[in-house]
C-alpha positions as CSV (number, residue, x, y, z in Angstrom):
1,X,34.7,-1.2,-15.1
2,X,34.8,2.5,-15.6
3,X,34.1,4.6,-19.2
4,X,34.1,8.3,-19.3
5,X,34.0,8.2,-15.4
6,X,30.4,5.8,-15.1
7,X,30.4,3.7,-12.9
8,X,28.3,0.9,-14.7
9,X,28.9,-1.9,-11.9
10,X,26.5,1.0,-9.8
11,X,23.9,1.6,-12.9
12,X,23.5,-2.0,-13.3
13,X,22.9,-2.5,-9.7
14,X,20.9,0.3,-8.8
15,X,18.6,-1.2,-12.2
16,X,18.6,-4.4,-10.7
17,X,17.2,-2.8,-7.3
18,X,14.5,-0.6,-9.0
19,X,13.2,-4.1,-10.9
20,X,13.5,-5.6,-7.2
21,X,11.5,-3.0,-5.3
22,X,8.8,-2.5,-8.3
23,X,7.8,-5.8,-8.5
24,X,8.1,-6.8,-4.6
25,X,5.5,-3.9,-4.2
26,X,3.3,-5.1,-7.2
27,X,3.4,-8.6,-5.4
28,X,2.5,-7.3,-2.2
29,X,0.2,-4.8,-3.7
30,X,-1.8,-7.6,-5.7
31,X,-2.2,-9.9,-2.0
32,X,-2.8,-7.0,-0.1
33,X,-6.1,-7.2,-2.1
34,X,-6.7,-10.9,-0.9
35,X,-5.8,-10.0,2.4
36,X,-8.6,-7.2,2.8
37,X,-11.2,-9.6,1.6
38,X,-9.9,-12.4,4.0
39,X,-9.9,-9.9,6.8
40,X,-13.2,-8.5,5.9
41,X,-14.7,-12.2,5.6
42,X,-13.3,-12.7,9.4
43,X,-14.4,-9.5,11.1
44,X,-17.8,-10.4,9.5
45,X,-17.8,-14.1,10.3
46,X,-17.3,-15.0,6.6
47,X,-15.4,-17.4,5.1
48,X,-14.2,-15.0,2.3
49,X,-12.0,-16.1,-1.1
50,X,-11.3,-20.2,-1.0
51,X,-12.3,-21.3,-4.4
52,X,-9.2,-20.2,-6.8
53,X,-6.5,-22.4,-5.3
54,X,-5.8,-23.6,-1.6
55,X,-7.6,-21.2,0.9
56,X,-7.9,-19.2,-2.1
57,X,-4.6,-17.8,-2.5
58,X,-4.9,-17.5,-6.5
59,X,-7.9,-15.1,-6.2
60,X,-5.9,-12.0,-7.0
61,X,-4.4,-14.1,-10.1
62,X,-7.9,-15.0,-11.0
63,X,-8.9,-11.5,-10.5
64,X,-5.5,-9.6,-12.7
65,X,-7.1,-12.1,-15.7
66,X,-10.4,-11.3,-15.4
67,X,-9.7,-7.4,-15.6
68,X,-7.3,-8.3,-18.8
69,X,-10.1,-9.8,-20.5
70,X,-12.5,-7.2,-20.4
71,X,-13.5,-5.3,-22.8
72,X,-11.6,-1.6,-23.4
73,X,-14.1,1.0,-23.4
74,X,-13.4,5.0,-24.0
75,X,-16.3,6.7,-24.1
76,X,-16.8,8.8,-26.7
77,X,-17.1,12.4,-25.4
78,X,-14.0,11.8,-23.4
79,X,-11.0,13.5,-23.8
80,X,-8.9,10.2,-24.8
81,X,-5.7,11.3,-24.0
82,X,-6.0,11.9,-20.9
83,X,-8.5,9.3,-20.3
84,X,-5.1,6.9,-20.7
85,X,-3.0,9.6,-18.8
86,X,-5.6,9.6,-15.6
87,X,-4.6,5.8,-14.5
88,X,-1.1,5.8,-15.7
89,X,0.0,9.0,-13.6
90,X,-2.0,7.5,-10.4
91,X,0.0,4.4,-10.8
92,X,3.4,6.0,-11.7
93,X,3.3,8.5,-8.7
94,X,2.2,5.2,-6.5
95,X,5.6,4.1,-7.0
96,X,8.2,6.4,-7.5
97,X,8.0,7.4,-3.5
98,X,9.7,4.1,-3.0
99,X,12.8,5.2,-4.5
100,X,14.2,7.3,-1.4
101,X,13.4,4.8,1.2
102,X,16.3,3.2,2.7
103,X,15.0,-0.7,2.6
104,X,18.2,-2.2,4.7
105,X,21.8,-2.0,5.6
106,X,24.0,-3.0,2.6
107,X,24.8,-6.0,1.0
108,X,28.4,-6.8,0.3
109,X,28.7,-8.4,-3.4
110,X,31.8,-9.8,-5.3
111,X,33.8,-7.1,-3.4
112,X,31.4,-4.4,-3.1
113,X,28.9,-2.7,-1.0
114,X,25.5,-2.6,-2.7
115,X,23.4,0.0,-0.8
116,X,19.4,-0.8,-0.6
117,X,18.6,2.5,-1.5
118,X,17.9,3.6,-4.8
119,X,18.6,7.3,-4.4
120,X,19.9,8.7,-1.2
121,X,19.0,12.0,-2.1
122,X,19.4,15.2,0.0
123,X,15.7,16.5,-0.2
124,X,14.3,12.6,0.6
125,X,11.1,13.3,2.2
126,X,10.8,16.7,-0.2
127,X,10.9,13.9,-2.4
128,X,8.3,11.7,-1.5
129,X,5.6,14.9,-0.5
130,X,6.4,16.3,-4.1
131,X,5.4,12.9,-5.9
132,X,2.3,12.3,-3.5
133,X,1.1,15.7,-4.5
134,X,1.3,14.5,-8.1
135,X,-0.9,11.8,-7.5
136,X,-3.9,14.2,-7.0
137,X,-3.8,14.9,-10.8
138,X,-3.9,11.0,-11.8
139,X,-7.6,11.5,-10.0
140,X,-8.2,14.7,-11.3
141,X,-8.0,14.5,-14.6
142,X,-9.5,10.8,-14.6
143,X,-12.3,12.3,-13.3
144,X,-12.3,15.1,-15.7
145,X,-11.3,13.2,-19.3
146,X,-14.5,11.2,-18.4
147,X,-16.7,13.9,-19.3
148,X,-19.0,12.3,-16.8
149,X,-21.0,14.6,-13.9
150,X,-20.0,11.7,-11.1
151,X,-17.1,11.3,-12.0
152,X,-15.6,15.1,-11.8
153,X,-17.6,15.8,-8.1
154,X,-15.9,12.8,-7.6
155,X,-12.7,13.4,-8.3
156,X,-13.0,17.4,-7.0
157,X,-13.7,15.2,-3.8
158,X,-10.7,14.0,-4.2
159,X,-8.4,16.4,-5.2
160,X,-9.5,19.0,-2.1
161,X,-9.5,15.6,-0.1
162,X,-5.5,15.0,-0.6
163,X,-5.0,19.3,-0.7
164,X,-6.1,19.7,2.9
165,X,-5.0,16.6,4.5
166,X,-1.0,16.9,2.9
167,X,-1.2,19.9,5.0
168,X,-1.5,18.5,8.1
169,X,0.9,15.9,7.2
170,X,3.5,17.8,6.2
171,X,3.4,20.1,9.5
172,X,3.4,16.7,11.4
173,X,6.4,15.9,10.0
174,X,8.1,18.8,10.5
175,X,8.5,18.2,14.1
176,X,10.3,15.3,13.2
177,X,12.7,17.3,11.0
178,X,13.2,19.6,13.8
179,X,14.7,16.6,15.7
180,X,17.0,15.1,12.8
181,X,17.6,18.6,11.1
182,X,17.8,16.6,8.3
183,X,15.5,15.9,4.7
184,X,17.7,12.7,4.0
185,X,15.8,9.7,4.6
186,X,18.7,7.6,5.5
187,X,19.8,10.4,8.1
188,X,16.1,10.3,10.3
189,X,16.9,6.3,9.7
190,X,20.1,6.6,11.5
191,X,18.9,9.1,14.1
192,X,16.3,6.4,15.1
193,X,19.2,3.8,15.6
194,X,21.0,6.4,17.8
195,X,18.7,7.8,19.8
196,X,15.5,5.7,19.7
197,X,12.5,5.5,17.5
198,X,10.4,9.1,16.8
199,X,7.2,7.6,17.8
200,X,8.5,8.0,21.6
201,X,9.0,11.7,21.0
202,X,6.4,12.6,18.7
203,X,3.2,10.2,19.3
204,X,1.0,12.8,18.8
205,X,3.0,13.2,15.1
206,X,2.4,10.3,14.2
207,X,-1.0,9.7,14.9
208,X,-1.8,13.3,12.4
209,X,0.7,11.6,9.8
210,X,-1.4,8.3,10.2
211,X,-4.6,9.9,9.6
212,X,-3.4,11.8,7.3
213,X,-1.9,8.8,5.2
214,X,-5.8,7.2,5.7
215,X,-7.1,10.2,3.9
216,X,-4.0,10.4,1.2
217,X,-4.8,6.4,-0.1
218,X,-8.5,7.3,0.2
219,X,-9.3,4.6,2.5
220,X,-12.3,4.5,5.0
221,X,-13.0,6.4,6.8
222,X,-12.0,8.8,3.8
223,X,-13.2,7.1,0.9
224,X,-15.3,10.3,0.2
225,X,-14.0,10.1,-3.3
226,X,-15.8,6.7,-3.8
227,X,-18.7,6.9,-2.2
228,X,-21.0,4.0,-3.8
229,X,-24.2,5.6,-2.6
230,X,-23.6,9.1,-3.4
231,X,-21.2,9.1,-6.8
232,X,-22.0,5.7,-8.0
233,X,-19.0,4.4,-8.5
234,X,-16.3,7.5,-8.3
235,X,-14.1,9.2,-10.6
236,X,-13.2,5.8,-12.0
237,X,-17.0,5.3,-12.9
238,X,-16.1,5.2,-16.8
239,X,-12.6,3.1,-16.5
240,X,-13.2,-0.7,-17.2
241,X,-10.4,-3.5,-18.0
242,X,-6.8,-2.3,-17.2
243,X,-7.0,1.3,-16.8
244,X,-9.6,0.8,-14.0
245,X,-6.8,-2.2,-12.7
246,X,-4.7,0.8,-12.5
247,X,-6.6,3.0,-10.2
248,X,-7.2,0.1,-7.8
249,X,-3.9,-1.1,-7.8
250,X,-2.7,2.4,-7.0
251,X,-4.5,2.2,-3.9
252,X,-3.0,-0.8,-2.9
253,X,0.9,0.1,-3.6
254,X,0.1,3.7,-1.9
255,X,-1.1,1.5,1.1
256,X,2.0,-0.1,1.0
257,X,4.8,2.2,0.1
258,X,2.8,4.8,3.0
259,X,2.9,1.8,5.5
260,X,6.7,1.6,4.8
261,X,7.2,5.5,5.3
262,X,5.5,5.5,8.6
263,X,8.0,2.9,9.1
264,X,10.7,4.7,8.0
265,X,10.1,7.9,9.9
266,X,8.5,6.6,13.4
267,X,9.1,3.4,13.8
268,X,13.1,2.7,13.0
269,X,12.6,1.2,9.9
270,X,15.1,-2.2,9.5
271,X,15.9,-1.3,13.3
272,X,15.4,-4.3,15.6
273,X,14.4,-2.4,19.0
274,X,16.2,-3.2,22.4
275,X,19.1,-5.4,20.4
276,X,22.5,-4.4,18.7
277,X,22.6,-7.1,15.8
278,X,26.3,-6.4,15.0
279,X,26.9,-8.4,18.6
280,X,25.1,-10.9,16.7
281,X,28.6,-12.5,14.7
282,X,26.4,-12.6,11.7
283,X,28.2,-11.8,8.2
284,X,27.1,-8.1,6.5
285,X,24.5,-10.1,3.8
286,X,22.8,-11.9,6.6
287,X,22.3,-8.7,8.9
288,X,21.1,-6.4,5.5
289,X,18.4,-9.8,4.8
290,X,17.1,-9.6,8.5
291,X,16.8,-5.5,8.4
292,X,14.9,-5.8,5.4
293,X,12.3,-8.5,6.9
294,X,12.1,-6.7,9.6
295,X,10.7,-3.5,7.8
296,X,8.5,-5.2,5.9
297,X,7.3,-7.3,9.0
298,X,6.5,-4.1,10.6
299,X,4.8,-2.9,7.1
300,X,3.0,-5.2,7.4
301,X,1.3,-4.4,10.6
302,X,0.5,-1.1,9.1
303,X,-1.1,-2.6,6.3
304,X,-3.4,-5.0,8.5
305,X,-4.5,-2.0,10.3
306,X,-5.5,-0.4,6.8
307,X,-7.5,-3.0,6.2
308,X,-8.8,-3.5,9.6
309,X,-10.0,0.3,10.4
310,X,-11.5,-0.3,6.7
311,X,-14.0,-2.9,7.6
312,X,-14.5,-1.4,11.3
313,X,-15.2,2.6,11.3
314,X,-18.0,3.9,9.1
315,X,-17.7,6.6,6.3
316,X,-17.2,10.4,7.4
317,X,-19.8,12.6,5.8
318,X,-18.1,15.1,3.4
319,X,-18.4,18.3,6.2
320,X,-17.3,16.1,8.7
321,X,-13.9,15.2,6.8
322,X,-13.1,19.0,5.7
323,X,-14.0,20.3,9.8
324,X,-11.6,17.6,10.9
325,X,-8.8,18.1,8.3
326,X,-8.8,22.2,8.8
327,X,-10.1,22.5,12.3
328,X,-8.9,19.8,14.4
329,X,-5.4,18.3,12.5
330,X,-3.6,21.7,11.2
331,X,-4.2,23.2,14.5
332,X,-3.0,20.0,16.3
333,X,-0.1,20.1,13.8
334,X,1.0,23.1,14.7
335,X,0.8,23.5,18.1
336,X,3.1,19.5,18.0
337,X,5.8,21.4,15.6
338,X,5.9,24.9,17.9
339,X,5.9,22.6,21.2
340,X,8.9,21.0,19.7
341,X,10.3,23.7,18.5
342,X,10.4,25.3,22.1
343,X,11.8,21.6,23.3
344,X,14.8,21.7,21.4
345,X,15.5,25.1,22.1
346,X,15.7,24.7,25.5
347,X,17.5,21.3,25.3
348,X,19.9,23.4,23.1
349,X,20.4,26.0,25.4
């Protein structure tokens, strides 16, 4: 069905796959949260959540109601605006990096193929840096439009936090781009299916690019942003009912959406290692269904180590954070992405 040269079959399918992704990493998002208290219970020989349904499994319900019911408070010397911007931007920003990640090999529906990518743009992982960056703002001016002293060292924290740590990340990655000569997410996807996954080339990337995601969702060991004894409660300090929901769940989807990046661009995202799966005799539908458990399988794994480095290594002190972001990652960055660089000129020659 074509008017004025629109393809509507593809609108309709690429709004059906936005819906899909958005609330897949809202669910996931929202157990993630009963997950970290389960695993946090069991490293600390807890039982942990088991009132709100069996073994507890409604908790996070329990918990989305409870934060619904509270009572709205804006206080008064705030700037209001963006007061209500703060939470919605950190939460936005959380998920549009999803939209470039290629989630599976297409499906084939009532005669067509139905890629599992929302946008295959050309700039992908230009893409998904540019929208991280944004995300320092939904701290920044929540911490600001709170007109509260804790609240803006907080979220300066924060801000310079994200600044010096995207650096590192971004020269990590670079080395990776080196090998794929490629932005296109479903390009470095493919190379990984052709000649084997990046983390066997650039281990050293990825481990800067993991710590560097740590310090981007502002998780322990990087929580400097939130640190209870020093700042109260954060730049959040102010935010009660939904708009603090927000911030929280932000953490959670960023967790999530990061875990499935590092995925993406080390690990061979739906690529099951050491097997061709078209040798399989499986139909297209069943393959694309299996490639898309298997990168959320292996999400997975990156989420439980979130959580588990969370309730293992104590909090950096603020120096200590900045001294290894500027002194010890950038340089490591750097010497990885001229290292490579020499590599694959000599591979080319």
């Amino acid at each position: 069905m074509y008017l004025l040269v629109i393809d509507w079959w593809m609108i309709l399918e690429k709004f059906l796959l936005v819906g899909f992704i958005v609330t897949l990493s809202l669910l996931i998002a929202m157990y993630t949260t009963y997950a970290e208290r389960k695993v946090a219970a069991f490293l600390q020989d807890r039982i942990g959540p088991n009132r709100a349904g069996p073994f507890g499994i409604l908790q996070p319900v329990a918990d989305g109601v409870k934060l619904f019911f509270k009572e709205e408070i804006i206080p008064s010397a705030s700037s209001k605006f963006l007061f209500i911007l703060g939470p919605c931007l950190a939460m936005v920003t959380a998920m549009l990096t999803s939209a470039v990640i290629p989630w599976s090999t297409p499906l084939h529906i009532f005669g067509r193929n139905v890629n599992l990518q929302i946008a295959d743009i050309d700039i992908g992982i230009l893409y998904v840096f540019g929208v991280v960056s944004l995300g320092v703002y939904g701290i920044m001016i929540g911490g600001w439009a709170s007109n509260n002293k804790f609240s803006l060292l907080a979220s300066i924290r924060g801000a310079s936090q994200m600044i010096s740590y995207e650096l590192a990340m971004g020269l990590a990655l670079i080395s990776v781009l080196f090998m794929t000569g490629s932005l296109k997410m479903s390009v470095i996807m493919q190379h990984q299916i052709d000649h084997g996954w990046h983390i066997i080339y650039q281990p050293l990337g990825f481990l800067i690019f993991f710590i560097c995601a740590l310090a981007e969702c502002n998780r322990t060991p990087f929580d400097l942003a939130e640190a209870e004894n020093e700042l109260n409660f954060g730049y959040h300090q102010e935010y009660s009912s939904m708009k603090l929901g927000l911030y929280l769940f932000a953490e959670y989807v960023n967790m999530f959406i990061s875990s499935v990046v590092m995925v993406t661009l080390f690990f061979g995202g739906y690529d099951i290692p050491f097997v061709n799966e078209a040798s399989w005799g499986l139909s297209q539908n069943v393959l694309a269904l299996i490639g898309f458990a298997v990168i959320l399988a292996k999400a997975f794994f990156f989420l439980f180590v979130f959580l588990w480095i969370r309730w293992t290594i104590p909090r950096f002190r603020y120096d200590q954070l900045m001294n290894l972001g500027w002194k010890k990652l950038i340089p490591l960055a750097l010497a990885n992405m001229i290292i490579t660089a020499l590599v694959m000129l000599l591979l080319k020659k």
